[in-house]
MILOGU-422461 format. One record per residue (C-alpha): residue number from 1; x, y, z. Coordinates in pm, whole numbers, plus 50000, padded with zeros to 5 digits. Example, Ala and Ser with C-alpha at 12.3 -4.5 7.8 and 13.67 -1.06 7.14 Angstrom:
% MILOGU-422461
- miza	xx	yy	zz
- 1	51230	49550	50780
- 2	51367	49894	50714
% end
This chain:
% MILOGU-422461
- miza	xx	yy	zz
- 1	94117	74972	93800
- 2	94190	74641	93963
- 3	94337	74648	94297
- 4	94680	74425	94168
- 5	94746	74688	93869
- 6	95014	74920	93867
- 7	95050	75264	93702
- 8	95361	75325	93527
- 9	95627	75515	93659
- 10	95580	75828	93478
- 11	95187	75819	93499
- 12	94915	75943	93762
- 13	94568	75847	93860
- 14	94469	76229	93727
- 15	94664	76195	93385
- 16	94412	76144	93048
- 17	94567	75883	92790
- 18	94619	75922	92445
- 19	94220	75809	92364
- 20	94108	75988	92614
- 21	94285	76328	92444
- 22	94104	76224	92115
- 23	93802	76160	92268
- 24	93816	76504	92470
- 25	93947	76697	92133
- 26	93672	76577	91912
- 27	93384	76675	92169
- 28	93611	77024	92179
- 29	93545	77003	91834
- 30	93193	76952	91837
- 31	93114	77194	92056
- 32	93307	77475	91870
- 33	93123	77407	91550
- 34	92775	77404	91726
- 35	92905	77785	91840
- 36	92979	77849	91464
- 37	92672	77751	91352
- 38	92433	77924	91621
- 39	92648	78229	91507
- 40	92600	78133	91155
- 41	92220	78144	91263
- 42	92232	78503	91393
- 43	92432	78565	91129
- 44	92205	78483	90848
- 45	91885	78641	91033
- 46	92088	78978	91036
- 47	92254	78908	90691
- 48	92083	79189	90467
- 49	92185	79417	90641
- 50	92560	79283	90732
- 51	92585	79291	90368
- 52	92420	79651	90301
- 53	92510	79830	90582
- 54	92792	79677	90713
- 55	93071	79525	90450
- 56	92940	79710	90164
- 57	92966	80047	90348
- 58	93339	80110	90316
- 59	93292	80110	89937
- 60	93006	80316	89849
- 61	93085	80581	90132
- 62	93437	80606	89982
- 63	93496	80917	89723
- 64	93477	80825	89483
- 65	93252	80506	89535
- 66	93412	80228	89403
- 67	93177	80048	89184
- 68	93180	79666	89242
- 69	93009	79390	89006
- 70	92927	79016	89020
- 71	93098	78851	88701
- 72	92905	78485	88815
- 73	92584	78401	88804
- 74	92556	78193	89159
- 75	92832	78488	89244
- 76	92596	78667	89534
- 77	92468	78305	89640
- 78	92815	78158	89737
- 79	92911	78489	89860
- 80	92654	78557	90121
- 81	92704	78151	90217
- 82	93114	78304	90274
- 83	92966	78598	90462
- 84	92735	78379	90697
- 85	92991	78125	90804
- 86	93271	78394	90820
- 87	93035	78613	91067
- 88	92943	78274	91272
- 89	93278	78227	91356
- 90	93338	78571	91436
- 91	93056	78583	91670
- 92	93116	78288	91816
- 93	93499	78348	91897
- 94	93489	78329	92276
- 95	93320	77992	92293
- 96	93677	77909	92016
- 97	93881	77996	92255
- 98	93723	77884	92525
- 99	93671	77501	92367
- 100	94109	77570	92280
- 101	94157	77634	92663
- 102	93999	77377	92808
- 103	94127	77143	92568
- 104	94499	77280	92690
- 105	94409	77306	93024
- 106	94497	76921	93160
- 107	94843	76996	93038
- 108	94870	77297	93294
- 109	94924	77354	93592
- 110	94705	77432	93895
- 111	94800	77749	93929
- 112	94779	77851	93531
- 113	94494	77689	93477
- 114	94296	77953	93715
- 115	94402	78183	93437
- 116	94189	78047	93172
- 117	93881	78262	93183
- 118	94099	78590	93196
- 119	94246	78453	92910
- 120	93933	78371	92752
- 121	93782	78723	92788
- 122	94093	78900	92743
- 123	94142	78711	92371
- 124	93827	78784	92272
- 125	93840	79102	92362
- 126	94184	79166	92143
- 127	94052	79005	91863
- 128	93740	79166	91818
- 129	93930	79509	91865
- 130	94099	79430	91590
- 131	93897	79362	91364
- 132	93735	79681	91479
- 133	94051	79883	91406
- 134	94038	79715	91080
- 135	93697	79810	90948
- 136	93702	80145	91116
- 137	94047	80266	91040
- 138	94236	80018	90829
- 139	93995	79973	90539
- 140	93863	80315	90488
- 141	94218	80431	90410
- 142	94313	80180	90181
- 143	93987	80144	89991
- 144	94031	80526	89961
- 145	94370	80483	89792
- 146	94241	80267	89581
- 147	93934	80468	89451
- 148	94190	80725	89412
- 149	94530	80602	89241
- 150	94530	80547	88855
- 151	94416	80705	88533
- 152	94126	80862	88467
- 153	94129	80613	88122
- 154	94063	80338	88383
- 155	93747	80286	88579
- 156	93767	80085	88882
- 157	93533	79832	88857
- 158	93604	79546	89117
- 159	93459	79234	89101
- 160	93258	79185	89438
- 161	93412	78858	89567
- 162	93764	79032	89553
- 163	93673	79292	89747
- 164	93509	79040	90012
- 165	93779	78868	90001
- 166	94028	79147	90063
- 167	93797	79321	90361
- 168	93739	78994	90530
- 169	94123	78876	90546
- 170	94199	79285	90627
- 171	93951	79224	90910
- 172	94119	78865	91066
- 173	94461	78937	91000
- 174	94394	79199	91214
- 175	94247	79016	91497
- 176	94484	78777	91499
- 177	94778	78991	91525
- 178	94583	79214	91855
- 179	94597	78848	92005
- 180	94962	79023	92105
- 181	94881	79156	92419
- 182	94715	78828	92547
- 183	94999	78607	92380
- 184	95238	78850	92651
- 185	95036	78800	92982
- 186	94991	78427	92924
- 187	95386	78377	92893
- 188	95412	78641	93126
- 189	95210	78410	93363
- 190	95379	78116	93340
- 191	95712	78263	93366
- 192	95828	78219	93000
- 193	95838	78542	92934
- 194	95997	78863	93098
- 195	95972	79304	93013
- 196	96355	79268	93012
- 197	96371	79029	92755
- 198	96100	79208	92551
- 199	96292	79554	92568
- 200	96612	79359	92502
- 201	96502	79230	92206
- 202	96281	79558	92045
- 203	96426	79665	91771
- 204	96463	79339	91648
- 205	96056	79295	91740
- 206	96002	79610	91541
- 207	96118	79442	91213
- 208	95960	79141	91238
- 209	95653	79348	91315
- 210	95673	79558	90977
- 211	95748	79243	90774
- 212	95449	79072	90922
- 213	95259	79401	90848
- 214	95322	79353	90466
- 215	95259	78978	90459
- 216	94951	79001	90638
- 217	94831	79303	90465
- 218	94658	79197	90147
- 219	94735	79599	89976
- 220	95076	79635	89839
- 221	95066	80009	89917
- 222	95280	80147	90211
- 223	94996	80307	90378
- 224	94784	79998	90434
- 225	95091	79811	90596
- 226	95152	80132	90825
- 227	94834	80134	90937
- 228	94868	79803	91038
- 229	95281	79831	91198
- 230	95237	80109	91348
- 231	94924	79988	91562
- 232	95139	79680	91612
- 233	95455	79844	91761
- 234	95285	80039	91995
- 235	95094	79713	92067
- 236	95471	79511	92144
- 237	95483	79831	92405
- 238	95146	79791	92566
- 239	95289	79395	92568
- 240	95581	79517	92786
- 241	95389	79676	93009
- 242	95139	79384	93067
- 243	95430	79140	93110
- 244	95544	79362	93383
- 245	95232	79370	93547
- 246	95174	78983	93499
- 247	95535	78829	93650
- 248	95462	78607	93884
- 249	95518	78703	94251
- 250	95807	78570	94392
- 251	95669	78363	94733
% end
């Protein structure tokens, strides 16, 4: 910058401009798809027995087995293509959120952005718990109701990209909504957020939190979206707590 040039008024030397944001989001960019794809990688070495072991589990182990079919013929090639790129960006979640931080990061300040790899960890760590909840708890239940409910005129045969489909987005709704905990000690942290406005405001956190429950929950039966609420409620209360524990000390 020449010597005779002024910044504007409501600028410093430190401050990125708007090409500079675009330049620094599409390298973000860049480097969260090379995560996806070195997860897609893994992914696809392992993908036998993701497929056998792993997502087809929760059917055949259910009693009785539900019996899925492929009604296309380039059905299991597109599918296992969904499966790869879905499990790359599952493995490769922290380096998301870690490309989304640092991205946000210029827009915070000094003492948030010290935060960041907490928050990195921490997010991670919620979202992969919940899709763990899901698969372990979530999906055995309501695959089980299925197998289960109807006439015996009536066999269940379900076509195998619905039922990817509908354990997949069981699985990442899931995650997403565990992100609850992190969502309160971020706020919490930069003093948006506050236990007394959280316990103010419960009940009315509670609803929300059981109509989310059946939106996000692809099974219209009650038991899949209490698995999910319930887990969620006492989630808003772990949230409380964490707020607590993350207020900022007064100096």
């Amino acid at each position: 910058m020449a010597e005779n040039d002024v910044l504007p008024e409501d600028s410093q030397p430190g401050e990125m401009g708007f090409w500079e944001h675009l330049e620094e989001l599409r390298w973000r960019l860049i480097k969260a798809v090379i995560g996806v794809v070195l997860g897609g990688i893994i992914a696809a070495i392992f993908i036998d027995y993701i497929m056998n072991d792993f997502l087809l589990a929760p059917a055949t182990k259910t009693t009785p087995p539900l019996e899925l079919i492929n009604l296309k013929p380039y059905g299991q090639l597109v599918l296992y293509f969904e499966v790869i790129l879905v499990c790359g960006v599952i493995l490769s979640i922290p380096n998301l959120f870690y490309q989304l931080w640092k991205f946000i990061e210029p827009g915070l300040l000094p003492g948030e952005r010290r935060y960041i790899s907490s928050i990195v960890i921490f997010s991670s760590v919620c979202f992969l718990g919940g899709i763990s909840f899901a698969y372990f708890v979530m999906l055995p239940t309501a695959l089980k109701f299925f197998a289960e409910f109807g006439t015996q005129a009536i066999t269940n045969n379900i076509a195998v990209d619905e039922y990817f489909s509908f354990v997949i987005s069981v699985m990442l709704a899931a995650g997403i909504v565990f992100e609850l905990p992190m969502i309160s000690f971020f706020l919490s942290k930069i003093g948006i957020l506050t236990p007394k406005f959280m316990r103010r405001y419960r009940k009315h956190a509670i609803i929300i939190i059981l109509i989310l429950a059946g939106i996000l929950t692809p099974s219209p039966d009650i038991t899949s979206q209490l698995l999910l609420g319930i887990p969620l409620v006492i989630l808003y209360e772990i949230s409380i707590i964490i707020s607590k524990l993350s207020q900022p000390k007064p100096s």
